[in-house]
Structures are given as structure tokens and as C-alpha cells.
C-alpha positions as CSV (number, residue, x, y, z in Angstrom):
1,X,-7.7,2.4,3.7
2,X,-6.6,0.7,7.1
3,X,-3.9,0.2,8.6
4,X,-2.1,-3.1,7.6
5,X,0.1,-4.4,10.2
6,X,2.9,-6.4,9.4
7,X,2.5,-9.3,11.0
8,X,-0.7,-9.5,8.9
9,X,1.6,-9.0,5.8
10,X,4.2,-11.4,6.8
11,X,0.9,-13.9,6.9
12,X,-0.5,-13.4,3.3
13,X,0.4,-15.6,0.6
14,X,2.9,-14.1,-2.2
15,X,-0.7,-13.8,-4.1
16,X,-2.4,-12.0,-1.9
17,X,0.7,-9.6,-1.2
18,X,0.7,-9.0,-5.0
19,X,-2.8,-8.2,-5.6
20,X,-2.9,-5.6,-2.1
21,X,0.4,-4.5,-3.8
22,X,-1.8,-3.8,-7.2
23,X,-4.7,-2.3,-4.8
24,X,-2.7,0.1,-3.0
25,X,-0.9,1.7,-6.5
26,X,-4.7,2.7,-7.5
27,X,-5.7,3.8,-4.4
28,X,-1.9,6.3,-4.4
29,X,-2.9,7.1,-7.8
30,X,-6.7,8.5,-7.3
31,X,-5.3,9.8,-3.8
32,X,-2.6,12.0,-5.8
33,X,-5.3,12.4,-8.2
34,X,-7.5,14.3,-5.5
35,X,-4.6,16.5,-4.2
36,X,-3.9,17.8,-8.4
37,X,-7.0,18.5,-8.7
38,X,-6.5,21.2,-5.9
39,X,-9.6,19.5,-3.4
40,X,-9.2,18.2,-0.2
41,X,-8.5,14.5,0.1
42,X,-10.3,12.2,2.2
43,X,-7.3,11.8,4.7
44,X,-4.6,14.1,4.8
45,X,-2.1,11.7,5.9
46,X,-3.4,8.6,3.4
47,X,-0.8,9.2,0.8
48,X,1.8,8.7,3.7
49,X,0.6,5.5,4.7
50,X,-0.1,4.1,1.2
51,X,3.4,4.8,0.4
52,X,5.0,2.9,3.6
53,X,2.9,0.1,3.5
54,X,3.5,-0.4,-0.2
55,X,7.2,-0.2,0.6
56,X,6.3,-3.0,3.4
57,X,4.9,-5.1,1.2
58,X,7.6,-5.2,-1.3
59,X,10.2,-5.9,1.4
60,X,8.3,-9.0,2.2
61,X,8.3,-10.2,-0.8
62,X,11.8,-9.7,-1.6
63,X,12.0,-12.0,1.5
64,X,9.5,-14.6,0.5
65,X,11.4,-14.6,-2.6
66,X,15.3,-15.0,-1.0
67,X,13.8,-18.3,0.8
């Protein structure tokens, strides 16, 4: 998972915001998954980063939505 700046947010469609949006749940989901399961995830600090940029990505589209 990379980094997603959010000028590159701010430039995607509502679309393509949604379907990152649906992307990134199943990416916190098996990352979660890997930490229950007691073994060492990929990247420690991935779960962190999922979570902000999903909470990006819904702010933008509360503003895209607003307009």
C-alpha cells in the first residue's frame, strides 16, 4: 500500500474515490486479520496509514458532495 497524497485524492473522480475507499476497507481488514492471527504484518505501521487515508478520502467526498 502507498502512500496517497491528497492532492492525488482531491484529483480522482467521486468513482474512483469510492472504489480506493472499497480497496482500502479490504486491505484494513486482512491487515487486522494478520495481527489476530498473532504473526507479524507486512508493515507495522500499515494499519495507521490505511486508517488516515481512508478517513481522507471520505472527507473529500463529503466535499465533492457539499458542491
Amino acid at each position: 500500500m502507498a502512500l496517497i497524497r491528497k492532492k492525488e485524492l482531491k484529483e480522482m473522480s467521486k468513482e474512483e474515490l469510492k472504489k480506493k475507499l472499497v480497496q482500502l476497507k479490504k486491505d484494513l481488514i486482512k491487515a487486522n486479520a494478520q495481527i489476530a492471527n498473532k504473526s507479524n504484518p507486512d508493515n507495522p505501521g500499515q494499519v495507521k496509514e490505511i486508517k488516515k487515508t481512508i478517513a481522507r478520502i471520505k472527507t473529500i467526498l463529503r466535499e465533492k458532495n457539499e458542491k
